[in-house]
MARNU-420919 format. One record per residue: x, z, y of N, C-alpha, C in turn. Coordinates in pm, whole numbers, plus 32768, in hexadecimal, padded with zeros to 4 digits. Each point is the difference from the previous one (the first is absolute). Layout:
<sites>
XZYXZYXZY
...
</sites>
This chain:
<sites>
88EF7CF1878D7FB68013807C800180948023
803D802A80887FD2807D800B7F9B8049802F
8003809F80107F65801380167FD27FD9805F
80347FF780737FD17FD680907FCE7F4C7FFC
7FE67FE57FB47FFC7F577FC47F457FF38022
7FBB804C80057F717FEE7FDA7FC78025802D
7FA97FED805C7FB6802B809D7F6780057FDA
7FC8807280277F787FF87FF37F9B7F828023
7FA47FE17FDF7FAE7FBC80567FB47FF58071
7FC680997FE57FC68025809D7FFE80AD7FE8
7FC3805B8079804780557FE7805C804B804B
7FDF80738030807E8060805F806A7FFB7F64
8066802F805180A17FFD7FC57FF380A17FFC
804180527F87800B80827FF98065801D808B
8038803B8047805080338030809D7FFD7FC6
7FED80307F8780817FF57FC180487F7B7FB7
7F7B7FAA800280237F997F9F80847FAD804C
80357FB37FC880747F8B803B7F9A7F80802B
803B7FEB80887FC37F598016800B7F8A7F91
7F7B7F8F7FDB8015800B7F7A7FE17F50800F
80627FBF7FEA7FE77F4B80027F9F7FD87FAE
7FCF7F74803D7F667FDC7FE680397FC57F5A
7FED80267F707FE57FAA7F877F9C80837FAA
7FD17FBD7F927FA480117F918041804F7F94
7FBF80747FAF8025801E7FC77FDE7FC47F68
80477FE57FB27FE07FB37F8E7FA0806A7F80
7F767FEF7FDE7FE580617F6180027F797FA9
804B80017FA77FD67FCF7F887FB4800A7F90
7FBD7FCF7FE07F9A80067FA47F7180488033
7F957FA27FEF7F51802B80377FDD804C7FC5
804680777F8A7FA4801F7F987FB680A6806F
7FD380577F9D7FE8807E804D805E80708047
80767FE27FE8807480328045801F7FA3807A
7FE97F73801780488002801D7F997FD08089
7F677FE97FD57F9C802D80A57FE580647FF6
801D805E7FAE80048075806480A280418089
80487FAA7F92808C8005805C7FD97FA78097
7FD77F867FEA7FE07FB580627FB5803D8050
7F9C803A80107FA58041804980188060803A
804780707FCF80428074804B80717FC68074
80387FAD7FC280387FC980617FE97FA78092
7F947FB47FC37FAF7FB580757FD88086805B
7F90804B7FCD7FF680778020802D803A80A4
807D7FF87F97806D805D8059803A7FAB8071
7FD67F8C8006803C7F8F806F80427FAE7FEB
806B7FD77F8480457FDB7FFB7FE67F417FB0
802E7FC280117FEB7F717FBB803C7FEE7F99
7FA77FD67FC080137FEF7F497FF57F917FCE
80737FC07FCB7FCF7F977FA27FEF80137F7E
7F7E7FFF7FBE7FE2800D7F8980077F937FA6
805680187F9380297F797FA37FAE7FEE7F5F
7FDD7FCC7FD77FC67FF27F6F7FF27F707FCE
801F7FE37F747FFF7F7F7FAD7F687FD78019
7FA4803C80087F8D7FE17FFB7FCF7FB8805C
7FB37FA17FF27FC27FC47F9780447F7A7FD1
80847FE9802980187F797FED8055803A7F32
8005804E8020802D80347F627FC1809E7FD3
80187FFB7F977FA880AB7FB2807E7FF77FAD
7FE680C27FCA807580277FCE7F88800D7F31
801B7FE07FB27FE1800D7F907F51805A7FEF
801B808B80627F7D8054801F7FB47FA7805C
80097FD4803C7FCA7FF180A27FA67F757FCF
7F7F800B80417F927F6F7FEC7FC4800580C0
7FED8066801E7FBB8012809C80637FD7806B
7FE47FBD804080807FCC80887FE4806E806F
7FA6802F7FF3800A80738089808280657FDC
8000805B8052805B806F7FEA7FC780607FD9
803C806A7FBE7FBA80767FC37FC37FEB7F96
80407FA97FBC7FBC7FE07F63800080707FAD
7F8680287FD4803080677F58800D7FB17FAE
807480107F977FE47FE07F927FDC80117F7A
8010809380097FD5804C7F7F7F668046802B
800F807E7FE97F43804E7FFC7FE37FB1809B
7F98803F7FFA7FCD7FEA80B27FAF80C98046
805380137F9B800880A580138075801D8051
7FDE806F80548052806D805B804880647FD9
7FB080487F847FF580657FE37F7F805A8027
805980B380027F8580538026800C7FE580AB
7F9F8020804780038072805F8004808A8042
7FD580377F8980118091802A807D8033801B
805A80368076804880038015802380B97FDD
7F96802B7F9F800E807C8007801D80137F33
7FE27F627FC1800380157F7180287FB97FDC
80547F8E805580397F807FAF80817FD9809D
808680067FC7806D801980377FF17F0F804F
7FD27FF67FC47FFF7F7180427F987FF7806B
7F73805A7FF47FA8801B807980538060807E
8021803E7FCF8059805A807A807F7F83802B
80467FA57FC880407F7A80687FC57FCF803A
7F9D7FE17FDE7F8B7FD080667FC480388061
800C808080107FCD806D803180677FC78074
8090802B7FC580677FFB805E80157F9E804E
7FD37F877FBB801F7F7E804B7F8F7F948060
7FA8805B80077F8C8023808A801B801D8046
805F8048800880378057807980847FB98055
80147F8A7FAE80547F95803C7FC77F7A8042
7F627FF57FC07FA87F758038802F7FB07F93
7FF980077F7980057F977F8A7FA87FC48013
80467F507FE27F797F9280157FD97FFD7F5E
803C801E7FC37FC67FE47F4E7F9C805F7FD9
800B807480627F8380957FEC7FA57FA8805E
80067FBC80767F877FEA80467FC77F867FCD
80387FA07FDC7FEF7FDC7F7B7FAA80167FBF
803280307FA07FBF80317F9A7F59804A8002
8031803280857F52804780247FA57FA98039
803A7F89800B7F9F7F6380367FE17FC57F84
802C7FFC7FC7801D7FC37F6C7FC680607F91
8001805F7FD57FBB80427F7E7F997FE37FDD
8002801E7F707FA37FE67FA07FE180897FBF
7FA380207FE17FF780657F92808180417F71
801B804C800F804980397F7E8011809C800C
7F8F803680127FF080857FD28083806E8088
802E80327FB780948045807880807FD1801C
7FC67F737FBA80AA7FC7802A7FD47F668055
805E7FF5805F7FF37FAA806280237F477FC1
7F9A7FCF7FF27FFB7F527FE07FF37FC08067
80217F6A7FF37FF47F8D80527FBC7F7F7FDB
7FC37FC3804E7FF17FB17FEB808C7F8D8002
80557FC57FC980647FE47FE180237F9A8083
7FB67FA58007800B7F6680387FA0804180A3
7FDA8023800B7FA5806A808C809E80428032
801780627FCF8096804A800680697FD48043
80427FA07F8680397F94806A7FE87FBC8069
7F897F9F801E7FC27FE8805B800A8043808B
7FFE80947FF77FBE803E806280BC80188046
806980127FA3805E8022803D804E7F86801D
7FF07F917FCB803C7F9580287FD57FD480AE
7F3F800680077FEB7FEF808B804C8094805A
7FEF80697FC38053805D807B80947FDF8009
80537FDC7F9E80887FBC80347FEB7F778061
7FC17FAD7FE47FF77F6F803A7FB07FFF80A9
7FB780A480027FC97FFC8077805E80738065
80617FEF7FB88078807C806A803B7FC28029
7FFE801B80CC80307FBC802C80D57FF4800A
8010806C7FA580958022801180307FB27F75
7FC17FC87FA280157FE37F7880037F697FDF
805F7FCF800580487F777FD07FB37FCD7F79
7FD77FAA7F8F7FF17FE17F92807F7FA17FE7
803A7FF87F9380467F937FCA7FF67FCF7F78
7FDB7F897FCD7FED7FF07F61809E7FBF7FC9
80408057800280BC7FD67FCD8013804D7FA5
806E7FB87F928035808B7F998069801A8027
801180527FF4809980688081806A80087F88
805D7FB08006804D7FE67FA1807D80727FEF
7FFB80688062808D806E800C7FF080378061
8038807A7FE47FE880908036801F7FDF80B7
7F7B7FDE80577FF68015808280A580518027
800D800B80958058805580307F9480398069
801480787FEB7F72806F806980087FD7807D
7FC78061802C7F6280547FD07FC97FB77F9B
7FED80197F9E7F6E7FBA7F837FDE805E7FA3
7F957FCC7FB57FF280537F987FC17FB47FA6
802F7FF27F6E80087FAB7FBD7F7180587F85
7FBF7FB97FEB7F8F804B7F8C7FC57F9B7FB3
80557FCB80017FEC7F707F8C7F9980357F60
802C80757FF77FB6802D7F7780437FF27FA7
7FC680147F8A802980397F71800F7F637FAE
7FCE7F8A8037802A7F627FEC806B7FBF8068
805C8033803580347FAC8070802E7F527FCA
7FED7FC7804980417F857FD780877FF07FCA
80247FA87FDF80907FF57FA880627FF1805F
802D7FDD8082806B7FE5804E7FF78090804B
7F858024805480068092802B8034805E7FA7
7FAB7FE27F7D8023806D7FA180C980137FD7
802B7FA67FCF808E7FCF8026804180638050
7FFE7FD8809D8026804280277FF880A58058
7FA3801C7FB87FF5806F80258051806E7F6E
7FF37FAD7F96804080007F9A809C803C8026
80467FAE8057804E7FD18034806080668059
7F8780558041803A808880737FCE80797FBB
7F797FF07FA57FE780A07FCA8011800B7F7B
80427FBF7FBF80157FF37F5B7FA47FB57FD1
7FEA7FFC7F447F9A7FA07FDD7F7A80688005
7F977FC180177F8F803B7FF2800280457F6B
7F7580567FFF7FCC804D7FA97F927F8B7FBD
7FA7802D7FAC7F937F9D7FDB7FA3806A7F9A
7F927FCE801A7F9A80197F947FB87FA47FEB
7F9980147FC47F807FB37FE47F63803C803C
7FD97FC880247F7E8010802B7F5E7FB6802E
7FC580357F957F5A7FA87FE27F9B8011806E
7F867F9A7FC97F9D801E803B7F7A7FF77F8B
7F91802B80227FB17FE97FB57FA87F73801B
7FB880227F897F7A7F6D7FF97F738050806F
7FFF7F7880357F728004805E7F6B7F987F98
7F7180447FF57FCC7FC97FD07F787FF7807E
7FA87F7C7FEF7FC07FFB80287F68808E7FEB
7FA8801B80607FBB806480207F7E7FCA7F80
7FD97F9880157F937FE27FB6802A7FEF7F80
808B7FF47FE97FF67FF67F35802880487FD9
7FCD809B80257FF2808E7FDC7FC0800F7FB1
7FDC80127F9A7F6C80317FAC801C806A8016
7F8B806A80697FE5806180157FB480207FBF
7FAE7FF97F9F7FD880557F7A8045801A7FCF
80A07FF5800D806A803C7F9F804B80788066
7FEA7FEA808E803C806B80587F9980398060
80508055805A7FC3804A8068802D801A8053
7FB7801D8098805480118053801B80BB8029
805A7FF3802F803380AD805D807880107FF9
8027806780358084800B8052802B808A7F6D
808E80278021800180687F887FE38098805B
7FD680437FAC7FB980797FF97F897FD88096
800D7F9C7FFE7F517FF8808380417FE28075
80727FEA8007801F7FFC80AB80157F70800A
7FB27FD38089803B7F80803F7F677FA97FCB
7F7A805B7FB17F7F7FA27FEC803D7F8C7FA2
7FCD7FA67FF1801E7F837F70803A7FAF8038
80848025801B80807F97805880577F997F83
7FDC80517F9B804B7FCD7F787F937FC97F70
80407F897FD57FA67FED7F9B8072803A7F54
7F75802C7FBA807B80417F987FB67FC87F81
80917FCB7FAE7FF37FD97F86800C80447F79
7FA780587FE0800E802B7F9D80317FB87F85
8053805C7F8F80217FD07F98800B80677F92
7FBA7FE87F7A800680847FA380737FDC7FB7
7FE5807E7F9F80A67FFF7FDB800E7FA97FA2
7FCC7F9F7FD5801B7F807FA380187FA28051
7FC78009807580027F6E806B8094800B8046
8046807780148060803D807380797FC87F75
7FE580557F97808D7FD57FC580217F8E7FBB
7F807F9C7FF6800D7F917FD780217F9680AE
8012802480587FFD7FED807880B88003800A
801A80627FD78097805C8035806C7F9E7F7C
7F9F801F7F7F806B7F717FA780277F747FFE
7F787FDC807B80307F66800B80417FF7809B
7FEE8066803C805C8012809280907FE57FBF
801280937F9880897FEE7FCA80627F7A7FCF
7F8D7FA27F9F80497F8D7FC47FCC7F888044
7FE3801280917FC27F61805680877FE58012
7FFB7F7F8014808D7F95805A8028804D8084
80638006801080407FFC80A180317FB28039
7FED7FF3807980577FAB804880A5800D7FFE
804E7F7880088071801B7FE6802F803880A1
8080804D7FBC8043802080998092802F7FC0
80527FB2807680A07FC47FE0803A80B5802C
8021805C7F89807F8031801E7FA080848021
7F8E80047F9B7F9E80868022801880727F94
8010806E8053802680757FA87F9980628019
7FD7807E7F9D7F9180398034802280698078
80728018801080478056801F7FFA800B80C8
7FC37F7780037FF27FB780777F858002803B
7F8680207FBA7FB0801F80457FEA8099803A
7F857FBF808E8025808E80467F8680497FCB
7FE7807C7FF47F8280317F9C7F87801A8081
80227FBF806B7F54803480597FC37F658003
804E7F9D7FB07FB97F877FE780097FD67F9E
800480527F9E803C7FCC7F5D7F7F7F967FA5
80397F9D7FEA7F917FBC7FA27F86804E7FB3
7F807FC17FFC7FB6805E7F7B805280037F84
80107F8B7FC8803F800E7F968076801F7FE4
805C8044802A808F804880307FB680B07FDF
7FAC7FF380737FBA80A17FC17FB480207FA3
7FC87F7E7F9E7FC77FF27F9D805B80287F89
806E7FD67FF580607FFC7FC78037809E7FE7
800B80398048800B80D8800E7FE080347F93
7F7C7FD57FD27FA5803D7F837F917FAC8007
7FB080197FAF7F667FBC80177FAB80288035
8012808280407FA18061804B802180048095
80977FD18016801B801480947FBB7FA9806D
7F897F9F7FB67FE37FDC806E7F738052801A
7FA380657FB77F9B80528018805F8069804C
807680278028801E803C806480337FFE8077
7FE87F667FF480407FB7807E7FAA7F968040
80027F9F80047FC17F9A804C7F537FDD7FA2
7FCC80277F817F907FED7FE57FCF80D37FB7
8051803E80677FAF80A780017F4D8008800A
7FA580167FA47F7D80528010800B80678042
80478025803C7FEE80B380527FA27FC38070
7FAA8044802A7FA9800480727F897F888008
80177FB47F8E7F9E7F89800B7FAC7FF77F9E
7F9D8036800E7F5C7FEE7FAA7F9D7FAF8004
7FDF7FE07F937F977F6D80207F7380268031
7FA47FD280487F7C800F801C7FE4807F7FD3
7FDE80167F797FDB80547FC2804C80798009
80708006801C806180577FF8806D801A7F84
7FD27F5B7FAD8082800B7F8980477FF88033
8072804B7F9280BC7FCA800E7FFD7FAD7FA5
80707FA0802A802E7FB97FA380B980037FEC
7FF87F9C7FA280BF80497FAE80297FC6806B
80077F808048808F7FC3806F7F5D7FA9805C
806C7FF3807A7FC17FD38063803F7FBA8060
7FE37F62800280607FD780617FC17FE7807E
80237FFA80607FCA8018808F80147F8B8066
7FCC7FB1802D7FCD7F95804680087FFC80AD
80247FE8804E802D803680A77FEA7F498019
7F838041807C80167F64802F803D7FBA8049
80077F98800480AA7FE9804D7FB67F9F8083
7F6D7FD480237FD47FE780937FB78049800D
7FE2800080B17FB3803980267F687FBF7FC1
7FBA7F887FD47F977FDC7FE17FE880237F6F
806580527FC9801C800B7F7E7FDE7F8B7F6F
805D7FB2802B7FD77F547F9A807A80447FB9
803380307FF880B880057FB38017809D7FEE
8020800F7F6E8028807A7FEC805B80007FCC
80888072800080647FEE7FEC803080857F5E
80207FD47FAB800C806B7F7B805980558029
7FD78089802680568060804C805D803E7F6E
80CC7FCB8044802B80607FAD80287F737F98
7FB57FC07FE2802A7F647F9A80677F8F803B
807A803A805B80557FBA803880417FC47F6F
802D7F717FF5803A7FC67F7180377FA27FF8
806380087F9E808C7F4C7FE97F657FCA7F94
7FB7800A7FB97FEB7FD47FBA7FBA7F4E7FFD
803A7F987FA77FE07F9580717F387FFA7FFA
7FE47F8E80367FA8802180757F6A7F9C7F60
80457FD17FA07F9680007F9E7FD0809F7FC4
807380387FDC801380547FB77FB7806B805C
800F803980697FA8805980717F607FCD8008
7FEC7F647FD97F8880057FEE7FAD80577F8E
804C7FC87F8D7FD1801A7F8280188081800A
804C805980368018808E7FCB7F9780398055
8004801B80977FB28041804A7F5C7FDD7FCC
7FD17F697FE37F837FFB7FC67FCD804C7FA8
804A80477FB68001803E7F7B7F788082806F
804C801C80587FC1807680307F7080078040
7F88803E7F977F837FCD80277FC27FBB8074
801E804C80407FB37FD28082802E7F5B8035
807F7FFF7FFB80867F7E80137FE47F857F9A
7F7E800C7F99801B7F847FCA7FD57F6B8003
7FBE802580797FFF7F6F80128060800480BF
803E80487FF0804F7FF280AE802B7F938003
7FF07FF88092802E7F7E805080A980478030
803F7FB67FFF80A7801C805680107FD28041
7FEF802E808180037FC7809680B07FF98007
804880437FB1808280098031803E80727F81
805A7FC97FBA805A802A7F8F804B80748067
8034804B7F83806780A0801E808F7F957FFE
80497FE7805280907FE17FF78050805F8029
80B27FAB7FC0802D80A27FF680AE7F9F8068
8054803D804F807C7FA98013805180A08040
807F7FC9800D809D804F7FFD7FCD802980B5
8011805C80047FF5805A809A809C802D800A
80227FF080A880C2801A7FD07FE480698084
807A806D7FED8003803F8074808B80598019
801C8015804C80AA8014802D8001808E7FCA
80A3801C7FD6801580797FFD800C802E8055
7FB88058804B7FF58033808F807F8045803D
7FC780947F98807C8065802A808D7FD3800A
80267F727FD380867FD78009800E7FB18065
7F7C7FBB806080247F9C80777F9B80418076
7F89805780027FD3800F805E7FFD809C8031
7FDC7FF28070801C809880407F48804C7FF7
7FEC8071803D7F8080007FBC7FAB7FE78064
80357FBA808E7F737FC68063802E7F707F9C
7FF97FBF7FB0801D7F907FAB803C7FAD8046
805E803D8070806B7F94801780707FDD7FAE
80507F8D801380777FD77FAC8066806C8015
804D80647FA4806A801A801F80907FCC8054
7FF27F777FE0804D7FCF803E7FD37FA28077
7FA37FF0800A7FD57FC280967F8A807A8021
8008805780637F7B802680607F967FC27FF2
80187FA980377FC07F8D80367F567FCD7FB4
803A7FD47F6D7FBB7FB07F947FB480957FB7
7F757FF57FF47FC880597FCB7FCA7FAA7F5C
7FDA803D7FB07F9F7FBD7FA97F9680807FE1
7F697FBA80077FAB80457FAE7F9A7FE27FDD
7FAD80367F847FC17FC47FA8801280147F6E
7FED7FDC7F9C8002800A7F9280847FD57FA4
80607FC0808080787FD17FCE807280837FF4
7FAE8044806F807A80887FF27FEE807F7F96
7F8A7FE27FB77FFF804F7FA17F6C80438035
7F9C7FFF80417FAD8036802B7FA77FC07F98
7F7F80417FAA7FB37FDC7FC77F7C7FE88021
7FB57F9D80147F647FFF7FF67FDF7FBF80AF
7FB17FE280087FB77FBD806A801280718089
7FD980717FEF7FF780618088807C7FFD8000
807080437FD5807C80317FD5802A7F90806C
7FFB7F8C7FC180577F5C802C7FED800480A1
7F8A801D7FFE7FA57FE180AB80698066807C
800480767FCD80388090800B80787FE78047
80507FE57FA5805D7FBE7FF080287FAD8098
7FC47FB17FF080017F8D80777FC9803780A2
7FD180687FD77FC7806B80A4808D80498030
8058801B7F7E8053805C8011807C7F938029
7FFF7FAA7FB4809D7F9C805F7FBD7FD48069
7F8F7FFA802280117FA480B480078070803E
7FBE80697FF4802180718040808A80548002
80487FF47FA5809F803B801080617F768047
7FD57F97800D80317FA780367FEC7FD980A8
7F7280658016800B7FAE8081802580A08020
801D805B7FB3805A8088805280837FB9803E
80387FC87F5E80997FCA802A7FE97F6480A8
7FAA7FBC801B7FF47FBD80577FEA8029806F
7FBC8089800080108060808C807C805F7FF9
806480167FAF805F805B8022801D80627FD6
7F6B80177F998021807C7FA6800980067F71
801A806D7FA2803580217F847F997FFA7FDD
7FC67F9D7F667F7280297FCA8015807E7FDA
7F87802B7FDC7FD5807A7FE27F957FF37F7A
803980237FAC7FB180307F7C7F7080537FDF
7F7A7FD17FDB7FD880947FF8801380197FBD
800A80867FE3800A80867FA27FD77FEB7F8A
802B80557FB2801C7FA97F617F5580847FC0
7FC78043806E7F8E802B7FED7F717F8E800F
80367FA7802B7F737F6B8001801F7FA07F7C
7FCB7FDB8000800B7F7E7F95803D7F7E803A
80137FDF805B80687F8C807D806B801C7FCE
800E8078804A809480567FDC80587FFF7F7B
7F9C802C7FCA806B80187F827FE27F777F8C
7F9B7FB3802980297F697FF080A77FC18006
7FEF8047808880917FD08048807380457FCA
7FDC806E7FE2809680297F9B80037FE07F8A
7F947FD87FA780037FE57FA780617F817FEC
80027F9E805E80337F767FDA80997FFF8041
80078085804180BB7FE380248014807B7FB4
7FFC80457FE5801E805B7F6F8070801E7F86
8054800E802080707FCD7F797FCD802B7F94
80287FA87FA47FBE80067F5780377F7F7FDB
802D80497F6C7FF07F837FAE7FC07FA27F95
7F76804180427F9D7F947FA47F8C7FEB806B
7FFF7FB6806E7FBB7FD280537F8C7FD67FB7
7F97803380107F607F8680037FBA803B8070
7FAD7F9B7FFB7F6C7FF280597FA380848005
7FBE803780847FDD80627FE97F83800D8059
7F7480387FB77F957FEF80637FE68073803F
7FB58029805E7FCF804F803F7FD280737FA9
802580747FE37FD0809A7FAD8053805F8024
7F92804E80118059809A802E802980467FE7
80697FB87F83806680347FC180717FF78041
7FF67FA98055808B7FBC806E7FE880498089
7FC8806980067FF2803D80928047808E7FF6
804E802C803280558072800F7F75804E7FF4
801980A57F887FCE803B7FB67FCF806C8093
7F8F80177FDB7FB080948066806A8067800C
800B8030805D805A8099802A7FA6805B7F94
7FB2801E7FF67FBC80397FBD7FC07F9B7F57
8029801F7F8F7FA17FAF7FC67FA180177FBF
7F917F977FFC7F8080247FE07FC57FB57F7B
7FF0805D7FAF80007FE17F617F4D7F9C7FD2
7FC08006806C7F987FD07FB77FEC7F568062
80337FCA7FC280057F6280157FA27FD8806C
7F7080187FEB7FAF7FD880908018802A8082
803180A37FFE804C804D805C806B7FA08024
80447FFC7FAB80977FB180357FFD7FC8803D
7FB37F827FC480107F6980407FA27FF980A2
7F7A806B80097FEB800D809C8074803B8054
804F80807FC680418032805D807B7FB38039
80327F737F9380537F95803A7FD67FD68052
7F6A7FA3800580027F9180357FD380928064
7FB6804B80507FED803A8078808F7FDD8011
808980617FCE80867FDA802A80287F7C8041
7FF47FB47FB380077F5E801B7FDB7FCD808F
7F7F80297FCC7FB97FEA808D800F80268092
8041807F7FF4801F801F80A2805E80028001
808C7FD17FAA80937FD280217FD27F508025
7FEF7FF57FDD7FC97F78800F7FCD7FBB80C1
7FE98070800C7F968005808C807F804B8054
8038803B7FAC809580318081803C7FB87FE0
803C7F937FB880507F9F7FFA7FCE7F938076
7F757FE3800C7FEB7F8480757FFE8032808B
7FE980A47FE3801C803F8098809C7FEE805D
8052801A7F8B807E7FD9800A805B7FAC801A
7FB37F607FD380217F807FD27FDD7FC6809C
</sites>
């Protein structure tokens, strides 16, 4: 299909654009790439048919039939866009009208400085803003092979087996990892005489419940993590997981201490009184009415007896309820730098964009990001012009170079501002740094939509 194939819906015509015949532009897949792809596009005028298996089928993760399912945390991350390189994407991607940020700010729950959801609210809220746009098609079909454009395919890190095939097919074989989620326990079978609430070092008021553990409880905790059952999984190497979702017990496995410096750290968290204690695991609630809390950081293969018996071990947890086991399944995603260009079109078709978590983009914002940036370099190419990149000084940007990039050891990569072209000047004391980026960020960012 060429570009002149896809006509706004309503809407003055740019001046420059080509007269443009009445059909739909195809997004595949409902996930967060791919309404936020849908929406920029409606947006912008143009008619969209939005495609997803759901609900007449789920992919292995998936239980919610709306769109915008999470399936792992029901965390954002930070917000601060001045101390945490994933708050400054967000920062950035405000400045485009993200429905997963407006979202999200209808939807939150408490968690101290990093942005939560209520999970099943979340979805909810973006499924009715797709279903109430008047430019936006629904379809419940599984899209068996690679559309011919305009489309944009964001099937995710599960695509189905015939899509998956052939896409197989035009960009080589996929990549693969593994990737968990944690256990959710009910709110009331807490024994809070064994925990407490607060945020670490005081910020965010008692958004978090925390489980203390002394050092007989933690390492008798960490030896039966080590020798519990796992779930089986066909053709699993460790080599394959990605480390910003790595199992507990994968990082258990490091030493016996790596998990007091990682996902159960005492830094900043004191009990009532103001004890420390040796490890601390940390509790984030996963509704807004707070009935469900989610073991922050306890993403796990381990099977789902064995996660009982182990996590119980941990005071507060022993008589928990499990609203919902940690499962763990194969996430696949293209070698980029070898099939896509870096507005994530096909090298070899214009046309076909993909984005989302299939192109190598990591984590929930990242994915969303992602999907702002192909409807938007796509409906450049539907009016006549060359996308345009931002600057590898934002976090969009150099997202975007990151995944067309030559290298030969492609993985997945999240949002940190390690990936942002270095200060003209550099500035040695880390808090310094990371404001004087994101200010950077921030007003390339704002001359990029002046431009656009």
């Amino acid at each position: 299909m060429r570009p002149d194939s896809a006509v706004p819906a309503s809407g003055p015509r740019p001046d420059n654009a080509p007269v443009l015949s009445a059909a739909e532009i195809q997004v595949i897949g409902a996930g967060l790439a791919g309404c936020e792809a849908a929406l920029q596009l409606g947006q912008a005028g143009f008619r969209v048919l939005l495609k997803d298996i759901k609900p007449a089928s789920y992919t292995p993760a998936h239980t919610n039939p709306d769109f915008a399912e999470l399936v792992c945390s029901n965390s954002l991350k930070g917000e601060d866009p001045y101390s945490n390189a994933c708050g400054l994407l967000k920062a950035e991607m405000r400045a485009f009208g993200s429905v997963m940020l407006e979202a999200a700010d209808a939807t939150r729950v408490p968690a101290g400085g990093a942005l939560a959801v209520d999970r099943d609210r979340f979805a909810a809220y973006i499924t009715d803003k797709i279903r109430s746009s008047p430019g936006i098609r629904t379809v419940c079909e599984e899209v068996r092979s690679v559309p011919s454009g305009p489309c944009i395919i964001c099937t995710g890190p599960l695509t189905t087996g015939p899509l998956n095939d052939d896409i197989s097919r035009i960009c080589g074989s996929p990549l693969h990892f593994y990737d968990a989620s944690a256990p959710i326990v009910s709110r009331e079978s807490i024994d809070m005489s064994k925990a407490f609430l607060g945020d670490r070092y005081g910020k965010g008021g008692d958004d978090y419940i925390n489980c203390p553990l002394s050092k007989e409880e933690y390492y008798a905790f960490v030896h039966e993590l080590l020798s519990a059952e796992k779930a089986e999984l066909h053709s699993f190497e460790k080599r394959e997981i990605f480390e910003g979702c790595m199992p507990v017990e994968v990082m258990a496995s490091r030493g016996e201490d790596s998990l007091r410096f990682a996902n159960f750290k005492p830094v900043g968290l004191s009990g009532p009184a103001g004890e420390r204690h040796f490890a601390v695991l940390q509790l984030r609630r996963e509704t807004e009415s707070g009935e469900a809390y989610n073991l922050v950081g306890c993403q796990t293969n381990l099977k789902f007896g064995e996660q009982k018996r182990v996590f119980s071990m941990i005071p507060a947890l022993r008589n928990a309820e499990f609203l919902r086991y940690g499962v763990m399944h194969r996430n696949t995603f293209l070698n980029s730098p070898q099939c896509l260009n870096a507005d994530f079109s096909l090298k070899t078709d214009p046309m076909v964009f993909f984005a989302g978590q299939i192109t190598g983009v990591e984590g929930y914002v990242e994915s969303a990001a992602s999907g702002i940036l192909a409807a938007r370099h796509l409906i450049s190419r539907l009016t006549g012009r060359e996308p345009s990149v931002p600057g590898d000084d934002t976090v969009m940007g150099a997202l975007s170079r990151h995944i067309s990039a030559e290298t030969d050891n492609f993985q997945p990569m999240n949002a940190n501002f390690g990936i942002l072209r270095p200060l003209e000047t550099p500035v040695r004391d880390r808090k310094a740094r990371y404001h004087a980026l994101a200010e950077r960020s921030l007003k390339s960012i704002q001359a990029y939509l002046r431009l656009a």
